[in-house]
C-alpha positions as CSV (number, residue, x, y, z in Angstrom):
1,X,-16.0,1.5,-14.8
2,X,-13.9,-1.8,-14.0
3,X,-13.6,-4.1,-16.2
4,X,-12.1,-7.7,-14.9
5,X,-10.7,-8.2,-18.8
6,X,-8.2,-5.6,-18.1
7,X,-6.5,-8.1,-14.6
8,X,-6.8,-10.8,-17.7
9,X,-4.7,-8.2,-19.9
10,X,-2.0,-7.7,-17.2
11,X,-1.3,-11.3,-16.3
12,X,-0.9,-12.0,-20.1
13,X,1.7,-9.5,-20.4
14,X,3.8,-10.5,-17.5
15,X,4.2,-13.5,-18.1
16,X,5.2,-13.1,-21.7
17,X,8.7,-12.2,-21.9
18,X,11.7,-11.8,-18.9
19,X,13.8,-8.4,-19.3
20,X,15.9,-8.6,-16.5
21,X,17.0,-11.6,-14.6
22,X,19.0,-11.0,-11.1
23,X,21.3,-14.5,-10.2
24,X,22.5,-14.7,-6.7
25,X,24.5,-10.9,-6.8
26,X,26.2,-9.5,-4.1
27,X,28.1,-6.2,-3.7
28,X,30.3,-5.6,-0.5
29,X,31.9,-2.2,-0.1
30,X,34.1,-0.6,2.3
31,X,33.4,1.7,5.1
32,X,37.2,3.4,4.9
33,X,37.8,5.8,2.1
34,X,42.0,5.3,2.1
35,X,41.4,1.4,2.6
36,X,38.7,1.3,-0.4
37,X,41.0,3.3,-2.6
38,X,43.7,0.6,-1.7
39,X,41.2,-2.8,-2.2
40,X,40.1,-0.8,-5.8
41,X,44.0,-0.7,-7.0
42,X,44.5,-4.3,-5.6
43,X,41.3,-5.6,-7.5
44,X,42.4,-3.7,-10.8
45,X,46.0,-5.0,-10.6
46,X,44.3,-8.3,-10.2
47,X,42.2,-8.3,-13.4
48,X,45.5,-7.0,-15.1
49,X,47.6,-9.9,-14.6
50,X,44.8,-12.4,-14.9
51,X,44.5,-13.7,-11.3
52,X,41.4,-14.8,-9.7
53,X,39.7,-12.7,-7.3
54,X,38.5,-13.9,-4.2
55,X,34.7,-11.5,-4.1
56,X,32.9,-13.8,-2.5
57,X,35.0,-13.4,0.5
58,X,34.9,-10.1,2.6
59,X,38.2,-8.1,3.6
60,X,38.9,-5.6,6.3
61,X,36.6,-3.1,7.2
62,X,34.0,-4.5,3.9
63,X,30.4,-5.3,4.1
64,X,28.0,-6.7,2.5
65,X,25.7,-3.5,0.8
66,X,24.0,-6.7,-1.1
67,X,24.3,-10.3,-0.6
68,X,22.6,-13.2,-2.6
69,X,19.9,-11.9,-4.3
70,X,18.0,-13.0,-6.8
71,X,14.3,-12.4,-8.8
72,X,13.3,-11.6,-12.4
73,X,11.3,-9.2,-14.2
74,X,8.9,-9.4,-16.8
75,X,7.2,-7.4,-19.4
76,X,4.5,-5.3,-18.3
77,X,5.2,-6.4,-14.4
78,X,5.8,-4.2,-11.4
79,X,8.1,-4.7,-8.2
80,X,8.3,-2.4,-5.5
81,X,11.7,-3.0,-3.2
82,X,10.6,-1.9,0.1
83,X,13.3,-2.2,3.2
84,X,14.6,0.7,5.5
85,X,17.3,3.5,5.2
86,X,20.3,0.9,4.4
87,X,18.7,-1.7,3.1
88,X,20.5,-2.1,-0.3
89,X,17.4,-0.6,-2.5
90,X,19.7,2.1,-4.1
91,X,22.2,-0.4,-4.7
92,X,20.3,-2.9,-6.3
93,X,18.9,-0.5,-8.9
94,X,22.6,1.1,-9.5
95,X,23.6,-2.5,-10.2
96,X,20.8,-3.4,-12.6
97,X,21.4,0.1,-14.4
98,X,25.1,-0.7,-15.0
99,X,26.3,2.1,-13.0
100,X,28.4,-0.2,-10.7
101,X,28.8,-4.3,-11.3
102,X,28.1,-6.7,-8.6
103,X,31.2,-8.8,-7.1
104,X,29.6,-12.3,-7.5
105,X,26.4,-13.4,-9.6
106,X,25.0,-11.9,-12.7
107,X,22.5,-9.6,-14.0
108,X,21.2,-10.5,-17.7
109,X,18.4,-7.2,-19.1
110,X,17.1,-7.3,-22.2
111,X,15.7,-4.3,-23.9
112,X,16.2,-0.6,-23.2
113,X,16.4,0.5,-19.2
114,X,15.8,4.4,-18.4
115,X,16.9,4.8,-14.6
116,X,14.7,7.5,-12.7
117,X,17.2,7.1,-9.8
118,X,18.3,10.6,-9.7
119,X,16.7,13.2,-11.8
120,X,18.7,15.7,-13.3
121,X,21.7,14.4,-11.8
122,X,23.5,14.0,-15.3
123,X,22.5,17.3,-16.5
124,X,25.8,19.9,-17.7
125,X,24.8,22.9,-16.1
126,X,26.6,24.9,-18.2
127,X,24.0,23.7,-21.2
128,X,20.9,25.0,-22.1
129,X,18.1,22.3,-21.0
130,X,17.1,22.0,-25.1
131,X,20.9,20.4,-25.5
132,X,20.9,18.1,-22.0
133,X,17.5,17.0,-24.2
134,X,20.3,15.8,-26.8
135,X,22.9,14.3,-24.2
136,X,20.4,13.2,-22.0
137,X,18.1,11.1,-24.7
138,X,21.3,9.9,-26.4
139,X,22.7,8.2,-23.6
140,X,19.6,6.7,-23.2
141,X,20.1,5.2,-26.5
142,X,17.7,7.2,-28.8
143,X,18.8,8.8,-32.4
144,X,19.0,12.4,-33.3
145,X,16.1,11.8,-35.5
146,X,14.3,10.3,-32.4
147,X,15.2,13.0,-30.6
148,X,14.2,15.4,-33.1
149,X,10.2,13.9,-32.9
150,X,10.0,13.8,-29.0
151,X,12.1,16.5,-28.1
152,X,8.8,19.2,-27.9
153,X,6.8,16.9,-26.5
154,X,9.6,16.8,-23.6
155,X,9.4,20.4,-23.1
156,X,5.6,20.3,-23.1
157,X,6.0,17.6,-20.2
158,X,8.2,19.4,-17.7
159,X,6.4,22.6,-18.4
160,X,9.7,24.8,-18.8
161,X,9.1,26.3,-21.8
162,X,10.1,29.4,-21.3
163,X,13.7,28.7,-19.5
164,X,14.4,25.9,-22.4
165,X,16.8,27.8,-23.7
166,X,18.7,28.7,-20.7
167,X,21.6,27.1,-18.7
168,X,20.7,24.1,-16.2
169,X,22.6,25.8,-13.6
170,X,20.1,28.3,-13.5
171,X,17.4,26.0,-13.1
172,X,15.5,25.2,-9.5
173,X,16.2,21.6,-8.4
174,X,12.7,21.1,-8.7
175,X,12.5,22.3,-13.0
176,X,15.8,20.6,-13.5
177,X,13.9,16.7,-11.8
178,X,10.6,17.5,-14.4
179,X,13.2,18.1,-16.9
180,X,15.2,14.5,-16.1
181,X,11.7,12.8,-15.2
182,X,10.5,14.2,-19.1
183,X,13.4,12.7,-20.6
184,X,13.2,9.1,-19.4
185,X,9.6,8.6,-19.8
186,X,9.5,10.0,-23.5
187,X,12.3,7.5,-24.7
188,X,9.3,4.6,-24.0
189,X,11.4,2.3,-22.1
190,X,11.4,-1.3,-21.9
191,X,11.9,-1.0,-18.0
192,X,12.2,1.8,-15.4
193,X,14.0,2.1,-12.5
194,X,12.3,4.4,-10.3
195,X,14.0,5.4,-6.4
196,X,12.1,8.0,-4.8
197,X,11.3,10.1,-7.6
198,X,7.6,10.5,-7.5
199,X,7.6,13.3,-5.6
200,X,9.0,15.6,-8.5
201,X,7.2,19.3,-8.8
202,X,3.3,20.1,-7.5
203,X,0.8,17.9,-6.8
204,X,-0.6,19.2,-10.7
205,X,3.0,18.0,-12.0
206,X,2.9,14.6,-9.9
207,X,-1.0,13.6,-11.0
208,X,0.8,14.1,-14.5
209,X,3.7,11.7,-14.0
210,X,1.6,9.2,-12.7
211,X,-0.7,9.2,-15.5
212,X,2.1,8.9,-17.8
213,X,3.5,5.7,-15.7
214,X,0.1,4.3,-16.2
215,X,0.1,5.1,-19.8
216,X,3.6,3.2,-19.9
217,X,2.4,0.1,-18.0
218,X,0.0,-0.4,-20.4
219,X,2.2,-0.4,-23.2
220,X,4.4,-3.4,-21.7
221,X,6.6,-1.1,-19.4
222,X,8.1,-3.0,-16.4
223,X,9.1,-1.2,-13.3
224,X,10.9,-1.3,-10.3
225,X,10.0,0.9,-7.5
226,X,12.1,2.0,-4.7
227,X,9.4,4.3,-2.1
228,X,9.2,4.5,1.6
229,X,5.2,5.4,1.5
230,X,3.7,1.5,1.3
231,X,0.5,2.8,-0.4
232,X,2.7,3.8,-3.7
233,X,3.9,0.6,-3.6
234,X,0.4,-1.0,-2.9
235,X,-1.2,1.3,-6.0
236,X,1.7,0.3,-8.5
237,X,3.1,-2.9,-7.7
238,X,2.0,-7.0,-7.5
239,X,5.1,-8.3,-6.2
240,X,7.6,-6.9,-4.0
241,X,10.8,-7.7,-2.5
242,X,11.5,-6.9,1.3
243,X,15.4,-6.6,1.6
244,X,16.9,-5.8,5.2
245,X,20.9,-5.2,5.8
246,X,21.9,-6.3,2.2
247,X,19.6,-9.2,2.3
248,X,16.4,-10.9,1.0
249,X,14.0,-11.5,3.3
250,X,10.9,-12.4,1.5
251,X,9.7,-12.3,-2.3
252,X,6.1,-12.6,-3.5
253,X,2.5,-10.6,-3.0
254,X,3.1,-7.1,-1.9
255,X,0.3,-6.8,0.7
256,X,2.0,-10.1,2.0
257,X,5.5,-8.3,1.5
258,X,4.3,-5.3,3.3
259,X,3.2,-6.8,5.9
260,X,6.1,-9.0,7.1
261,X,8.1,-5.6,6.8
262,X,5.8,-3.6,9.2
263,X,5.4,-6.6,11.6
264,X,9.6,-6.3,11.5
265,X,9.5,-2.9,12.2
266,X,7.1,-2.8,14.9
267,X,9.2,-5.8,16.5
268,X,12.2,-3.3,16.0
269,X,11.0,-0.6,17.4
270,X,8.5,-1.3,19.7
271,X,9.0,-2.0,23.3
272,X,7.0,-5.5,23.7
273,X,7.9,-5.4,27.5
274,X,5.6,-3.4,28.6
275,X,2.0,-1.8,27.8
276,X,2.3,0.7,29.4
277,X,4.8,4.0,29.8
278,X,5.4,5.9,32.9
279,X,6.9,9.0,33.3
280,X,9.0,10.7,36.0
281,X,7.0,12.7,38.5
282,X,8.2,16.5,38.0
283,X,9.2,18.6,41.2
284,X,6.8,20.6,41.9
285,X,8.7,23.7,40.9
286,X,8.9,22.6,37.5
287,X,4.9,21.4,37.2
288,X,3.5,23.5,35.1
289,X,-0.3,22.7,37.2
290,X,-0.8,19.2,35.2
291,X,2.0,16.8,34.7
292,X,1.1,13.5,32.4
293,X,2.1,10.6,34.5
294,X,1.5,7.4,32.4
295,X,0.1,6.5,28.8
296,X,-1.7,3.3,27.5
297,X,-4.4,2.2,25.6
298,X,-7.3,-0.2,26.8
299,X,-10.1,-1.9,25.1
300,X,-13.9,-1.4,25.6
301,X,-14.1,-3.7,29.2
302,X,-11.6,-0.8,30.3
303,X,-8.5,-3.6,30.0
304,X,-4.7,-2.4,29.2
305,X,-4.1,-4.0,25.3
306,X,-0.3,-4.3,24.4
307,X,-1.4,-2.4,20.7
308,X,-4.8,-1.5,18.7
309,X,-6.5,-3.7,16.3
310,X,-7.9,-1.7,13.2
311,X,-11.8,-1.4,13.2
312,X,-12.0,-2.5,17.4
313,X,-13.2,-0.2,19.7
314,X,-10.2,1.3,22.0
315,X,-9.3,4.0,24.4
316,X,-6.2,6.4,24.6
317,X,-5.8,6.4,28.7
318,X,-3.8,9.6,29.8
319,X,-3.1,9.6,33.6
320,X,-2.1,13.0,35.0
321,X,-1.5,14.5,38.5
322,X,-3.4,17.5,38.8
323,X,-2.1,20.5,41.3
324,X,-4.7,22.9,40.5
325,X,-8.5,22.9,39.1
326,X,-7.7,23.8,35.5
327,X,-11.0,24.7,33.3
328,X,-11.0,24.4,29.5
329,X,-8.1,22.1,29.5
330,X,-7.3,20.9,26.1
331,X,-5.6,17.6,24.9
332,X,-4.1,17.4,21.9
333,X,-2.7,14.4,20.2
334,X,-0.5,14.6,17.2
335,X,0.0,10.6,15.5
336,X,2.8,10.7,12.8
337,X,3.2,7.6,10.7
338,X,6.8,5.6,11.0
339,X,6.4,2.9,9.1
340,X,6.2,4.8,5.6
341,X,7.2,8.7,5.0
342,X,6.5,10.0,8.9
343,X,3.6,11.5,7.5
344,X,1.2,12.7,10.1
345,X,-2.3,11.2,10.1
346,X,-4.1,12.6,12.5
347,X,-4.2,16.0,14.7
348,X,-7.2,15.6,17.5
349,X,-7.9,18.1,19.8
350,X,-10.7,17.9,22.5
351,X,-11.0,21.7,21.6
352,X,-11.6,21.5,18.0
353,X,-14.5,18.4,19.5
354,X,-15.8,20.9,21.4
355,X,-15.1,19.2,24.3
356,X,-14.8,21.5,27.7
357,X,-12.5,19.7,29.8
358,X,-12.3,20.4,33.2
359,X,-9.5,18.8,35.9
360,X,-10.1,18.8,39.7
361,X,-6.5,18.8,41.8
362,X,-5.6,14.9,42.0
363,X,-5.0,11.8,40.2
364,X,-7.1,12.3,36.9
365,X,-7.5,10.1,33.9
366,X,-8.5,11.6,30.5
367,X,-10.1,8.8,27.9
368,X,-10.2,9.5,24.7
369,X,-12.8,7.2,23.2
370,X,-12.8,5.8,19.8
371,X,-15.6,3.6,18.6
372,X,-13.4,2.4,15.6
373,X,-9.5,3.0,15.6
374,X,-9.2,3.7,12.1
375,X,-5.7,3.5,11.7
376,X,-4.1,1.0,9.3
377,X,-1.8,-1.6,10.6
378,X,1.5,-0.1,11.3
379,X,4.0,1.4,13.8
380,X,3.1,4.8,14.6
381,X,4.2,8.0,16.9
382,X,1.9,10.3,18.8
383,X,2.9,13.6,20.3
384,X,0.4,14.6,23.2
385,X,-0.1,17.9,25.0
386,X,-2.7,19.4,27.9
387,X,-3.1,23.3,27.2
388,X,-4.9,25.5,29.1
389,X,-5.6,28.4,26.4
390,X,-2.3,29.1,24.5
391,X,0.1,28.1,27.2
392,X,1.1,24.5,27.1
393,X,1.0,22.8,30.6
394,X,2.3,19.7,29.7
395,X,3.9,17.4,26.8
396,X,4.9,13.9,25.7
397,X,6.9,14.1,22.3
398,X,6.9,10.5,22.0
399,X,4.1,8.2,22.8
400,X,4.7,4.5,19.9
401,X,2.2,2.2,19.6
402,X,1.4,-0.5,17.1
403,X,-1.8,-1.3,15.3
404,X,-2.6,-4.4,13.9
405,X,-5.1,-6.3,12.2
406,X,-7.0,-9.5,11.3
407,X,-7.8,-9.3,8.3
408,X,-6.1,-7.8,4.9
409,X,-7.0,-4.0,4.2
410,X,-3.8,-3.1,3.6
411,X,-4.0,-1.7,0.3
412,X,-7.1,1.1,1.8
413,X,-5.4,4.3,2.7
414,X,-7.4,4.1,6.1
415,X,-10.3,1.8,7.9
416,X,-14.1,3.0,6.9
417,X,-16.4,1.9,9.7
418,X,-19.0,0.1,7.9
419,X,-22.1,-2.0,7.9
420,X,-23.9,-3.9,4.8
421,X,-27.7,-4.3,4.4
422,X,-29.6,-5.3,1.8
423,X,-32.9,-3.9,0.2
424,X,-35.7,-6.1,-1.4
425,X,-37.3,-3.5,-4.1
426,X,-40.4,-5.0,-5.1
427,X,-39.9,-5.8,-8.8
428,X,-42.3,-3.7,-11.1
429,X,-44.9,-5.3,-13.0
430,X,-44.6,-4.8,-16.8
């Protein structure tokens, strides 16, 4: 059951405290090992004999990993930071964690921060995993009494009780994460910084960590969340921050947030100039009996559309020239996320439809005909093939194509076709 006190609950906590508070940082760094050795004995002499140093200005073969960034974090609040590979996400939490300082601006935290950046990653693997506990938990900032009171409900947590004893080394990567994931959660942090980490152990193990986050928020924990799947970001997270090259490019609502990224990244990727591909004719010594010769999509007045719009009706138009009569040919059609992990979504076959398919020798096009595209908005990849039994006659690995939308259902993990009707019960008579 929902209950619209527990929204009420959440906004109170946010806004009752600030625990971290990012002013205008920036962090450059170089792309040549010899020449960053060189600038890091340049900026330490530097700071030795007292002499300003010029960070806001870049040197020879520097960049900017971050530049100008600013937000704050509250109690209780979480904020995804959602870019792509490059971005400056990584960075940004390394720099809030202390494990590097920023070369102009400041970062002010208040209260106890457990980074979830890489699990295990401090672990002595010559140790047994009961005495990383100790290490691990101390440099977190807890006492060996506080230690002493958690320390079995840790090993209950990552479920290695029987290999507690043993060295780290001879853990898997996977028992060594639960292990590191364990150890930050149970020291009941003011604020977590979490970069890709969610996918520790089974999907048993994972259900279990995100239950614990929950439990967390609830008790005033504040996050940050670095994932390339938007929906964890959409489940966990109000606000969001969208960097791009070392820069902020918007701050606010995460289904806003999203959004402009995925429009970004469809502009990126997607080539606006035409709406429709074409593909080389084969000779005919290399046709295999079919050859694809152009893919598009049009709408329901059998019109080319430059992309989808979730919850229209559309068609998947595949032209081929036939050289033979082919019976029981099967189309397949493989469509593979880009905009979050490259997770596939769908696999359709007109075999698995029950769909006998047969091709007289000529210019043929195949329709597939959806009532609904279901697909979220997004940039997306399909894979499509013609088989004739197990033999494949034909393929296009790469087929992109946006979907868009016009109106928000962006936090749905995909488009129900719907309809709404209501029912007058006759009231009973008492």
């Amino acid at each position: 059951m929902f209950k619209i006190l527990a929204q009420d609950n959440i906004r109170q906590t946010t806004s009752n405290s600030e625990l971290i508070l990012v002013e205008n940082i920036s962090k450059k760094f170089c792309r040549n090992l010899k020449r960053s050795l060189f600038y890091g004995i340049q900026d330490i002499a530097t700071e030795l004999i007292a002499t300003k140093r010029h960070s806001e200005i870049l040197r020879h073969q520097e960049f900017w990993a971050l530049h100008n960034i600013s937000f704050q974090l509250n109690q209780g609040e979480a904020i995804g930071l959602i870019g792509e590979n490059g971005a400056g996400k990584s960075t940004l939490l390394r720099l809030i964690s202390g494990l590097i300082k920023p070369d102009t601006g400041s970062i002010k935290v208040r209260g106890r921060i457990a980074p979830l950046i890489a699990l295990g990653a401090g672990f002595n693997p010559i140790l047994s995993g009961r005495e990383n506990i100790y290490a691990n938990m101390s440099i977190l900032g807890l006492s060996t009494r506080e230690i002493n009171d958690k320390i079995e409900n840790v090993i209950d947590f990552a479920e290695i009780e029987d290999a507690i004893d043993a060295p780290v080394q001879t853990y898997s990567s996977g028992m060594a994460a639960r292990l590191g994931f364990a150890c930050a959660v149970h020291i009941k942090p003011d604020v977590l910084l979490i970069d890709e980490v969610l996918a520790v152990g089974d999907i048993k193990f994972r259900m279990k960590c995100y239950k614990q986050l929950a439990q967390l928020r609830e008790e005033g924990t504040a996050f940050i969340l670095v994932a390339h799947n938007p929906h964890v970001i959409l489940n966990v997270c109000e606000s969001s921050i969208y960097l791009s090259k070392g820069k902020l490019i918007t701050y606010g609502n995460t289904v806003d947030v999203i959004r402009k990224y995925e429009e970004d990244l469809c502009m990126v990727n997607s080539d606006t100039s035409s709406h429709i591909i074409y593909l080389p004719a084969k000779p005919e010594s290399a046709s295999m009996g079919v050859d694809i010769t152009s893919l598009c999509f049009k709408n329901d007045r059998n019109e080319i559309i430059p992309a989808l719009f979730c919850s229209q009706p559309a068609s998947l138009s595949i032209t081929c020239k036939v050289n033979q009569k082919l019976d029981n040919a099967n189309i397949g059609i493989l469509i593979n996320a880009l905009s979050g992990e490259g997770d596939r979504i769908l696999y359709i076959t007109s075999a698995s439809d029950d769909e006998s398919l047969q091709l007289l020798p000529g210019k043929v096009e195949i329709q597939m005909q959806m009532p609904y595209c279901c697909l979220l908005p997004g940039l997306y990849n399909a894979k499509i093939y013609i088989k004739q039994g197990v033999q494949s006659l034909d393929i296009v690995p790469s087929f992109r194509f946006v979907v868009k939308s016009d109106r928000v259902i962006s936090q749905s993990l995909f488009y129900q076709p719907r309809t709404w009707k209501v029912i007058n019960q006759e009231s009973g008579k008492s």
